[in-house]
Each structure stands twice: as C-alpha cells, then as structure tokens.
C-alpha positions as CSV (number, residue, x, y, z in Angstrom):
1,X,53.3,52.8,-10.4
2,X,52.9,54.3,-6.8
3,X,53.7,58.0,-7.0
4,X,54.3,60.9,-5.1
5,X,54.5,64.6,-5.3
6,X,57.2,66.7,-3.6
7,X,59.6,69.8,-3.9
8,X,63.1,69.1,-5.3
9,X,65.4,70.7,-2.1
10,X,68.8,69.4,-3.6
11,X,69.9,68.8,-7.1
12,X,73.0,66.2,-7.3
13,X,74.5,65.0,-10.8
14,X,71.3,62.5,-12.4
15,X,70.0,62.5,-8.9
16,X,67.3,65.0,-7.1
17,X,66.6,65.0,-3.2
18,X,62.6,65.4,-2.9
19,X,61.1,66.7,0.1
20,X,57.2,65.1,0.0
21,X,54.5,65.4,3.0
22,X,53.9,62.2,4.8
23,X,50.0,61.4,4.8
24,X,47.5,59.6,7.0
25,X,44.6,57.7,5.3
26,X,42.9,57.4,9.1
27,X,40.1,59.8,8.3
28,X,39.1,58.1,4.7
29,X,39.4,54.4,6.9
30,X,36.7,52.6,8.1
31,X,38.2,51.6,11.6
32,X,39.5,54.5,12.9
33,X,37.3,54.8,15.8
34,X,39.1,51.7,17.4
35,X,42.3,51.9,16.1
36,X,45.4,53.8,18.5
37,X,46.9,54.6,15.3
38,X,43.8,57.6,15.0
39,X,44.6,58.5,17.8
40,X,48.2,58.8,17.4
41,X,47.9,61.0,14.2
42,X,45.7,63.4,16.0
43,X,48.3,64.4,18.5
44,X,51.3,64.2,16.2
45,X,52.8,67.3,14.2
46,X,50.3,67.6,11.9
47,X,53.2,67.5,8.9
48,X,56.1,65.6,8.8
49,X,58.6,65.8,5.8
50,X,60.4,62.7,4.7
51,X,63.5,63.7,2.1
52,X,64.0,60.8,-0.9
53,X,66.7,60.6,-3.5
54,X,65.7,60.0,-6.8
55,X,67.1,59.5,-10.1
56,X,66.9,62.1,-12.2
57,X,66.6,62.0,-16.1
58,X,65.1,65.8,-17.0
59,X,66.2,69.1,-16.3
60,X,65.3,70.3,-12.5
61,X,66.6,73.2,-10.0
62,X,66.1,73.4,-6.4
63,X,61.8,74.1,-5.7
64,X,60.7,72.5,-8.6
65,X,57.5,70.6,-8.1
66,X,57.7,66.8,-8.8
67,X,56.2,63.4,-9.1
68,X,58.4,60.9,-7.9
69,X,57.7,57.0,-8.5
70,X,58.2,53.4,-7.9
71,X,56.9,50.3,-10.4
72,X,54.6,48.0,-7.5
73,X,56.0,45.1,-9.0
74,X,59.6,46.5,-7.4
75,X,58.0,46.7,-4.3
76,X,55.8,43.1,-4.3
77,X,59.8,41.6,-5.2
78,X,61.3,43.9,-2.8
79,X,58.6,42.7,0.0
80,X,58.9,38.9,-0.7
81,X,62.5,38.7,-0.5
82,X,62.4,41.0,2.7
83,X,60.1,38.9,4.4
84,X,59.6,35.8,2.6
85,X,63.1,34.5,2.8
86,X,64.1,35.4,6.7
87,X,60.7,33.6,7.9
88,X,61.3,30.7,5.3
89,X,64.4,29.8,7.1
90,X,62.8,30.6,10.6
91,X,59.6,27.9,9.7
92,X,62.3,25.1,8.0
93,X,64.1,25.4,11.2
94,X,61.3,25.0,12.9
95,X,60.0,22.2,11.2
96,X,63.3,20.2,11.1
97,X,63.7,20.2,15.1
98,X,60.3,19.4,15.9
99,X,61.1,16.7,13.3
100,X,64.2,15.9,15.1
101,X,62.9,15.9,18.4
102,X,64.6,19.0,20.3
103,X,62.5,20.3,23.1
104,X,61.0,23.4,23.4
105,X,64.3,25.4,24.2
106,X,66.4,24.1,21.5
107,X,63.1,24.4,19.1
108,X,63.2,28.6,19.7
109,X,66.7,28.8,19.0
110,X,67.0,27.0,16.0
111,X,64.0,29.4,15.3
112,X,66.3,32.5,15.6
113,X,69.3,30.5,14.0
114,X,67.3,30.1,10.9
115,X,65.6,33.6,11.0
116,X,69.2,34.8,11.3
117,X,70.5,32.5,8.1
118,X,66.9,33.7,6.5
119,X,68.8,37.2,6.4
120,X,71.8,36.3,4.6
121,X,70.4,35.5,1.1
122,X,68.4,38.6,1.8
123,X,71.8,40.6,2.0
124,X,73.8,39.0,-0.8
125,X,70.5,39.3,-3.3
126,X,70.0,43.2,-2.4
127,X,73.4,44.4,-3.1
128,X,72.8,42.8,-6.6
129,X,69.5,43.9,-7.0
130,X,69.7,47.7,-5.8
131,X,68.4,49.1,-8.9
132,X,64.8,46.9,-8.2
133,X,63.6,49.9,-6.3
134,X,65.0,52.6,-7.1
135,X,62.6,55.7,-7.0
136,X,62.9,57.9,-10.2
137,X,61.2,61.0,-11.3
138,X,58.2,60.8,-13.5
139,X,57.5,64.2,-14.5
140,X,58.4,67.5,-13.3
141,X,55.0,69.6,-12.6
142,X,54.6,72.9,-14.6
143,X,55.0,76.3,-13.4
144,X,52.5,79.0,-14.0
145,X,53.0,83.2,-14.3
146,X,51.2,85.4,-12.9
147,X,51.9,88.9,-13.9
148,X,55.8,89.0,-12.8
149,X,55.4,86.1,-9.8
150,X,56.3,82.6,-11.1
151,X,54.5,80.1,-8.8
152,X,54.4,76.7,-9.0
153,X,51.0,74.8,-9.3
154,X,50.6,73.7,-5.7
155,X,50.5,77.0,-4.3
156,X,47.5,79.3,-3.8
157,X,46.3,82.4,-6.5
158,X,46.3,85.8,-4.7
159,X,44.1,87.8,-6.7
C-alpha cells in the first residue's frame, strides 16, 4: 500500500479532500549532484500542496490528520494499461509497415496512427475500471490534549 499523510480541508458525503506536502527524495539519492532535477528543487517553493479526494469510510471533520492510500498493485495495472497498450499499438504499427514496405514517411505516421488507436482501449477500459485506483483513507491519526489545547500529532509541544 503506498500511503500518505495529509490534513482533511473539505469533508463531502463518504468522500474527504486531503491536503498532503509534496516531497523530494533528491537529498537521500545518490545522483543528485548531476541531475537538473536537484537543482530544480533547490530554487522551487520549498512546499507545494497537492489536494486529493478520497473515499471516506470513518468519521472525519475538516483538520483532521490522515493517512491516505493506494494498493501498488492498482497502480502496476493502472501503469501497464497507460503505457503498455498506446506503445503496443505504436510498435505493431511499426512493425506491419516496415513489413509492408512503406518508406520512412509513411512508417512515422502509421507510428502516430497506432499510438493514437493505442489510446482508445486505454479510454473504454478506464471508465470501467475507475474504482482500480481509487485512493481511500486508511486511518485517521489521533489527536492529543494538552491542558485545554487539542492539537493534532504533527504539530510541535509548547511547553
């Protein structure tokens, strides 16, 4: 399960709207002296919020802390039809006019024609299978008291 934590902003009937943090693995990676994408996270906004609607099965209100999830295997199905089906199309096109003959020009655009075709099983299948990664709410995160403040676990103790 990949998860998640975030702060519910909007409660909708058995759905939530999370608000989560979006995070850069560039200082735990081993490249990111030569990569541009280091260097791009160093002069971006150093936090980004990205809002996600998730299903909702407990009882939340607005600032609740969650964790918010997706099964991987969703997302390995999810992935392969995405990709594996458009560029399956493209490479049988491909194949079957350099089988036929076609020169170069006529090659490229039987490439896009099946790349375009690749797309249409890919649009039929996902209406269908919409519920294949759908992101849901694991667990809400509990809230502590402190004397007559109720804070949530993410934010800092004042002594």
């Amino acid at each position: 399960m990949i998860e998640e934590e975030g702060r519910v902003v909007a409660v909708e009937q058995g759905a939530v709207w999370v608000e989560t943090t979006r995070k850069s693995t560039c200082s735990s990676c081993t490249a990111r002296n030569g990569c541009g994408q280091n260097l791009l996270e160093k002069y971006r906004a150093s936090k980004q919020q990205s809002y996600i609607r998730a299903t909702n099965d407990f009882f939340i209100e607005e600032s609740d802390r969650v964790v918010i999830g997706i099964p991987e295997s969703a997302l390995m199905r999810a992935s392969l039809l995405v990709y594996l089906l458009p560029l399956s199309g493209m490479m049988g096109s491909l194949w079957l006019a350099t089988a036929v003959g076609w020169n170069d020009f006529f090659t490229a655009l039987s490439a896009m024609a099946g790349l375009a075709v690749g797309f249409i099983p890919v649009r039929r299948l996902s209406r269908s299978t919409s519920d294949m990664c759908r992101v849901r709410v694991i667990r809400v995160l509990p809230r502590k008291v402190v004397g007559h403040e109720l804070i949530t676990n993410s934010q800092s103790w004042s002594a």
